[in-house]
VOVO-668134 format. One record per residue (C-alpha): residue in three letters; x negated, y, z; residue number from 1. Coordinates in Angstrom, 3 decimals. Each point is the difference from the previous one (the first is absolute). Layout:
{residuo:ALA xx:X yy:Y zz:Z num:NUM}
...
This chain:
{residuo:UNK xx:0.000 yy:0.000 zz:0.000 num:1}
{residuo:UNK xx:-1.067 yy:3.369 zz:-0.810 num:2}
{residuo:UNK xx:-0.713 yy:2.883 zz:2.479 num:3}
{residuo:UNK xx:2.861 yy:2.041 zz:-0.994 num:4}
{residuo:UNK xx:2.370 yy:-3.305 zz:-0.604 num:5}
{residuo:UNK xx:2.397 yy:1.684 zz:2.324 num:6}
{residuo:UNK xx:1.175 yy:2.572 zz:-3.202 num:7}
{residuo:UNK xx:1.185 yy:-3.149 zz:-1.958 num:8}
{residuo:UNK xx:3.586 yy:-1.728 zz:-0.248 num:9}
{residuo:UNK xx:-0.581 yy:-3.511 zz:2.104 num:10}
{residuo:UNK xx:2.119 yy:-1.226 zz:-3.197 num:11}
{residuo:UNK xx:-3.225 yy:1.047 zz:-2.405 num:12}
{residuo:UNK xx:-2.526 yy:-3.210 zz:0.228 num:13}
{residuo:UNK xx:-2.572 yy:2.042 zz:-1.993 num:14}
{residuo:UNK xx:-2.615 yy:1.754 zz:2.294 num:15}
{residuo:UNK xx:-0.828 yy:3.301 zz:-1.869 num:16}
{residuo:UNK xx:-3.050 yy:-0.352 zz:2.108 num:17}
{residuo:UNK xx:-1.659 yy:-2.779 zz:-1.566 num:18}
{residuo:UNK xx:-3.250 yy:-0.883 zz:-1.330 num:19}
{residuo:UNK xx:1.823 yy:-0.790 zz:-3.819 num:20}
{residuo:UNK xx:1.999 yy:2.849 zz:0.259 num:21}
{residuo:UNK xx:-2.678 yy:2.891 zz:1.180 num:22}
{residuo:UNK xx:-2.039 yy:-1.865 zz:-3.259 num:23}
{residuo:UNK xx:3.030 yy:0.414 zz:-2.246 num:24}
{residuo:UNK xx:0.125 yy:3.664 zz:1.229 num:25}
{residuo:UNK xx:-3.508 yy:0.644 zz:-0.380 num:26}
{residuo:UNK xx:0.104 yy:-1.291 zz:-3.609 num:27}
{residuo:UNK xx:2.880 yy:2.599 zz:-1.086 num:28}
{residuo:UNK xx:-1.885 yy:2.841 zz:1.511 num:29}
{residuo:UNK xx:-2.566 yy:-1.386 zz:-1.602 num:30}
{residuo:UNK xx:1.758 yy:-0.446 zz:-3.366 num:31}
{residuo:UNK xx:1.144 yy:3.909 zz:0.595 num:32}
{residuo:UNK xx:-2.890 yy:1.587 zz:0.674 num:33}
{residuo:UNK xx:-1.322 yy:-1.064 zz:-3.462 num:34}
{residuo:UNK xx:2.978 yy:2.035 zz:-1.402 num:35}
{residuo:UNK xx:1.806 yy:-2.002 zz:-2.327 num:36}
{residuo:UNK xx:2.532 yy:-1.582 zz:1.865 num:37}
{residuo:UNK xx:1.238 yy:3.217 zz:2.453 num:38}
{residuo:UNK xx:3.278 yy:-0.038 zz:0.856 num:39}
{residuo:UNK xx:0.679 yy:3.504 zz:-0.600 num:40}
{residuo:UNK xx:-1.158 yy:2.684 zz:-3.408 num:41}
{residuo:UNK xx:-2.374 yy:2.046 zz:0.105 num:42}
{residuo:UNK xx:0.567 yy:3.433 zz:-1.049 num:43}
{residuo:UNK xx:-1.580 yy:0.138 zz:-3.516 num:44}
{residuo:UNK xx:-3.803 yy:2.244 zz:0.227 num:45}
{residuo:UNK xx:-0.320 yy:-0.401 zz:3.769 num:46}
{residuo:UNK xx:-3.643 yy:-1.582 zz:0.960 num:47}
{residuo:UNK xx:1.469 yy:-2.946 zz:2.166 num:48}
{residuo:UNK xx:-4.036 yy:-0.752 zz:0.861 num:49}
{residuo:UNK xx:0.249 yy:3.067 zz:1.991 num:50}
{residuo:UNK xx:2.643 yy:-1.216 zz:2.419 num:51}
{residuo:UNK xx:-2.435 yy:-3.068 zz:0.733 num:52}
{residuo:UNK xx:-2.860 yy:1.440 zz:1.026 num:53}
{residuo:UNK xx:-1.715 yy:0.033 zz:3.598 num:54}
{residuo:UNK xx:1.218 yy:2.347 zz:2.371 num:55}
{residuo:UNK xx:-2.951 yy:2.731 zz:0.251 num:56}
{residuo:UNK xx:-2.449 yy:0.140 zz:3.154 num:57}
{residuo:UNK xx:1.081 yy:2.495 zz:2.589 num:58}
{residuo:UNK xx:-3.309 yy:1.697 zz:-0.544 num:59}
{residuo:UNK xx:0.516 yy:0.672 zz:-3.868 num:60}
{residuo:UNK xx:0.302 yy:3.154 zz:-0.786 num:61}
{residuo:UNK xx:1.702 yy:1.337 zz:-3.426 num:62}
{residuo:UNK xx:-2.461 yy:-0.045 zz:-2.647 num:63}
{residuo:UNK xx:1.615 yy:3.183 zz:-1.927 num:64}
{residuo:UNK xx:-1.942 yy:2.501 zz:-1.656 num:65}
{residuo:UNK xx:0.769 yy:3.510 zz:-0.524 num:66}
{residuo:UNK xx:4.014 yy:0.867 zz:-0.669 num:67}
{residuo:UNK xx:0.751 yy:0.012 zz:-3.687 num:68}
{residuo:UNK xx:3.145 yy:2.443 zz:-0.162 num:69}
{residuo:UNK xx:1.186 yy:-1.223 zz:-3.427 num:70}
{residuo:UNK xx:-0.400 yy:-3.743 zz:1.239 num:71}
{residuo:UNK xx:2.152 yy:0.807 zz:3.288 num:72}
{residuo:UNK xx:2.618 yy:1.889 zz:-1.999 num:73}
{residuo:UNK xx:0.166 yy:-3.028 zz:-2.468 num:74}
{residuo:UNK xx:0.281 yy:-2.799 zz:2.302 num:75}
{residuo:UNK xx:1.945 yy:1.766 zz:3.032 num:76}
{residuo:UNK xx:3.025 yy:-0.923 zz:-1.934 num:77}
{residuo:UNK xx:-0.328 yy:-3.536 zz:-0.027 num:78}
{residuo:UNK xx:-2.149 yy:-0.211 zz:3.278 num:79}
{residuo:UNK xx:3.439 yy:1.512 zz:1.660 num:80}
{residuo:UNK xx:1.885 yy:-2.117 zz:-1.655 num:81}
{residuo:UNK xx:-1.171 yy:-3.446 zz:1.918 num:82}
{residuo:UNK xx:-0.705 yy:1.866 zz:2.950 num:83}
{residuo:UNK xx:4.271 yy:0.437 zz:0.303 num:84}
{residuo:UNK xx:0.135 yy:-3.685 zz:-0.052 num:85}
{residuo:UNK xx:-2.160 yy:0.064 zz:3.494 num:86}
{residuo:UNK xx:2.766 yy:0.010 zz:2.258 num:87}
{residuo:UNK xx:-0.811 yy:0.029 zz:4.415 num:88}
{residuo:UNK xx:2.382 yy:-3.349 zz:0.546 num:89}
{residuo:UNK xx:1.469 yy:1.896 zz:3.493 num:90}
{residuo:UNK xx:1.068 yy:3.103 zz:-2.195 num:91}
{residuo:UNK xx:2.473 yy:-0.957 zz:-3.432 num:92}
{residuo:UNK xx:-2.114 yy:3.189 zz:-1.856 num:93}
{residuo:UNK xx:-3.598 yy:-0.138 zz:-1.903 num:94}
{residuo:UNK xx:-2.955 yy:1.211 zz:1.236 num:95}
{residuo:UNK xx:-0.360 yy:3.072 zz:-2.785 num:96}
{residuo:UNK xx:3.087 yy:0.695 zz:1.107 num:97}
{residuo:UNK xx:0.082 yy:0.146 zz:3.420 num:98}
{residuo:UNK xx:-3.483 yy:2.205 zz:-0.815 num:99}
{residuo:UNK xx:-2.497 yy:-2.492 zz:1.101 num:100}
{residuo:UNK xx:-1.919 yy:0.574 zz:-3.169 num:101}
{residuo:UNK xx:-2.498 yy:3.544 zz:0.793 num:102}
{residuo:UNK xx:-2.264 yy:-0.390 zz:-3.144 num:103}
{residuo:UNK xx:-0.810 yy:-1.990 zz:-2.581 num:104}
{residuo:UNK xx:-3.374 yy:0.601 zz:-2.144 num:105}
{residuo:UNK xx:-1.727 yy:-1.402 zz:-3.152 num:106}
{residuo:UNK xx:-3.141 yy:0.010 zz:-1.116 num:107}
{residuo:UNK xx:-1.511 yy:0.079 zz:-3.433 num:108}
{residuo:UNK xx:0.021 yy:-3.612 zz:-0.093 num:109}
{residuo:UNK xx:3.711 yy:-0.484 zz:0.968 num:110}
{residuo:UNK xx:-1.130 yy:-1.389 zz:3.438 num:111}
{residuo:UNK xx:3.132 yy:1.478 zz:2.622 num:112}
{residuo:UNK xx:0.178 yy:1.334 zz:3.406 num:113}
{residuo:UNK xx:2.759 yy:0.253 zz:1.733 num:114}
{residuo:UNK xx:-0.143 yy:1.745 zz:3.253 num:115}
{residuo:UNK xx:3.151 yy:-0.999 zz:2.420 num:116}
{residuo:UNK xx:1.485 yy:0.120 zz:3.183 num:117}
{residuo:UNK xx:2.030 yy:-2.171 zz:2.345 num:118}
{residuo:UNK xx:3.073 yy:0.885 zz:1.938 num:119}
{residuo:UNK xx:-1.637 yy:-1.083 zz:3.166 num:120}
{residuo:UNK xx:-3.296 yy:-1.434 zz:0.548 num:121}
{residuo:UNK xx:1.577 yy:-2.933 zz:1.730 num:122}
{residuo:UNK xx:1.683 yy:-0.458 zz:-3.178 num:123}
{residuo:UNK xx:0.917 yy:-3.832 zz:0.181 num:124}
{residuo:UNK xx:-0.937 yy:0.249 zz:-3.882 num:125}
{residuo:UNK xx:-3.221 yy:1.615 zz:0.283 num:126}
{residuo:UNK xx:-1.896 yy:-2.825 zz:-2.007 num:127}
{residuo:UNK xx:2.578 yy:-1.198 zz:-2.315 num:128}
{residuo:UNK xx:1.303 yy:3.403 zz:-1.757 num:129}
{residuo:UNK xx:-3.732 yy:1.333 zz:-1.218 num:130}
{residuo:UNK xx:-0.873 yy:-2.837 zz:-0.804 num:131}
{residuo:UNK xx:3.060 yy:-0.348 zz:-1.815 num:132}
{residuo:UNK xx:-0.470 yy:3.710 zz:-1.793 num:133}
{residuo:UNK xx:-3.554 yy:-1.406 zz:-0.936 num:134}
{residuo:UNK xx:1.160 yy:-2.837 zz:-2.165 num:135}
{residuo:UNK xx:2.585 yy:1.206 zz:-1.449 num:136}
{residuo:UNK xx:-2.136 yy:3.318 zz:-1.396 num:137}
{residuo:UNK xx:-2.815 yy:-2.557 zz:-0.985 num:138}
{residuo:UNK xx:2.526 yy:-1.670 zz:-1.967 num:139}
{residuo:UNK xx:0.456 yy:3.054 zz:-2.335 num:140}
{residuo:UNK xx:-1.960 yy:-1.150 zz:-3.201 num:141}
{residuo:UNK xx:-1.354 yy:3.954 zz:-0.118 num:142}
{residuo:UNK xx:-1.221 yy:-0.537 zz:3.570 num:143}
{residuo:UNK xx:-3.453 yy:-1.892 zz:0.493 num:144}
{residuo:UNK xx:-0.155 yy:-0.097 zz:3.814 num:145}
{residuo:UNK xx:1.792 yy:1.778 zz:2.577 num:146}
{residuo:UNK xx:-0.269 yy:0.714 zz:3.931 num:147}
{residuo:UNK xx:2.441 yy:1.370 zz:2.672 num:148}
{residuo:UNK xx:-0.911 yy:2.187 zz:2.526 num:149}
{residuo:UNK xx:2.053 yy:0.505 zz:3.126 num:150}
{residuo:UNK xx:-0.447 yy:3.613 zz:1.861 num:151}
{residuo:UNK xx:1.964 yy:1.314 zz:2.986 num:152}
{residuo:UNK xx:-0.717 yy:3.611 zz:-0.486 num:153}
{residuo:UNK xx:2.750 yy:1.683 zz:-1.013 num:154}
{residuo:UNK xx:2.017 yy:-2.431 zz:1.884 num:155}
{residuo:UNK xx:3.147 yy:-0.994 zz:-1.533 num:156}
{residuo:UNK xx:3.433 yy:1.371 zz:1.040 num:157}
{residuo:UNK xx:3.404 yy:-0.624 zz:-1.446 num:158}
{residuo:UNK xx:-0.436 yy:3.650 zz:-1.476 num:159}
{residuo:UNK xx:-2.762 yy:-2.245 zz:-2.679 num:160}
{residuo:UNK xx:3.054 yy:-1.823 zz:-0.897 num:161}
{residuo:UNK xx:1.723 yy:0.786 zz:-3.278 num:162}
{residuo:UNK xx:3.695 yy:0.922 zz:-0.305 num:163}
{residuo:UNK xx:0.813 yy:-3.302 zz:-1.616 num:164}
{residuo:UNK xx:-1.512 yy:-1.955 zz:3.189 num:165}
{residuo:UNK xx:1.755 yy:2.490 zz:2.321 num:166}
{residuo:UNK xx:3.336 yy:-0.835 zz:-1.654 num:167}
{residuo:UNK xx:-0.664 yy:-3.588 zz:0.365 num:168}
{residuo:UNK xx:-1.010 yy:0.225 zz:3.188 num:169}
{residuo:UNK xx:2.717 yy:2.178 zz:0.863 num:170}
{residuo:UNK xx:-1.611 yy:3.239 zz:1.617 num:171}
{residuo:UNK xx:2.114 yy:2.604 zz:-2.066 num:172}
């Protein structure tokens, strides 16, 4: 019996927890991960290699060059554009929206800043939303890398938020 055997029916004589089926699982990730076979489309011109690889060190810093103003007026566009599909899962509004997002920079050589805030620094989500914002700028075909940065100064208020959020949220 498997350690969390108490979560199944007493009528279902499979374990989930088994050796054959943790192989049979490993094989479909497997299988996935090589892309064929994924059980979902992939948006046509996103780099899909960007969303597998390793999380950064803690001590890398962003390897961005000077800001290229043409670049960030380009790309800001599409860079917002996956940025509002970053949502906080405690709040039902995205991130840009709820003006998380301070600045976001390119360089010559399309590589992406984005400089960001959370609504509290013991955000529960403080690990999972910039790294989220990372990979899903990094999968822009214009972008060749991209880094978050979080800041606390200005600190964010609901005054950041936009009117759209405030609706939502209902603070009118």
């Amino acid at each position: 019996m498997g350690i969390f055997s108490f979560l199944k029916s007493k009528d279902d004589p499979a374990d989930a927890t088994s050796p054959e089926s943790a192989n049979e699982i490993a094989a479909e990730v497997t299988t996935m991960a090589g892309g064929d076979d994924l059980p979902f489309s992939v948006p046509e011109g996103l780099n899909i290699d960007a969303l597998t690889t390793p999380v950064p060190s803690v001590s890398e810093t962003p390897q961005i060059g000077p800001v290229d103003a043409a670049k960030t007026a380009e790309l800001q566009p599409k860079i917002v554009e996956v940025i509002k599909t970053v949502f906080d899962p405690e709040i039902p509004v995205d991130i840009y929206e709820l003006g998380l997002i301070y600045d976001i920079l390119v360089d010559a050589e399309r590589r992406v800043l984005v400089k960001m805030t959370l609504t509290s620094p013991a955000c529960p989500s403080a690990q999972q939303i910039p790294s989220e914002v990372r990979y899903k700028i990094k999968a822009l075909p214009e972008v060749t890398d991209a880094w978050v940065e979080i800041v606390w100064e200005p600190p964010w208020g609901k005054e950041r938020m936009s009117e759209t959020a405030k609706l939502s949220l209902g603070f009118f």
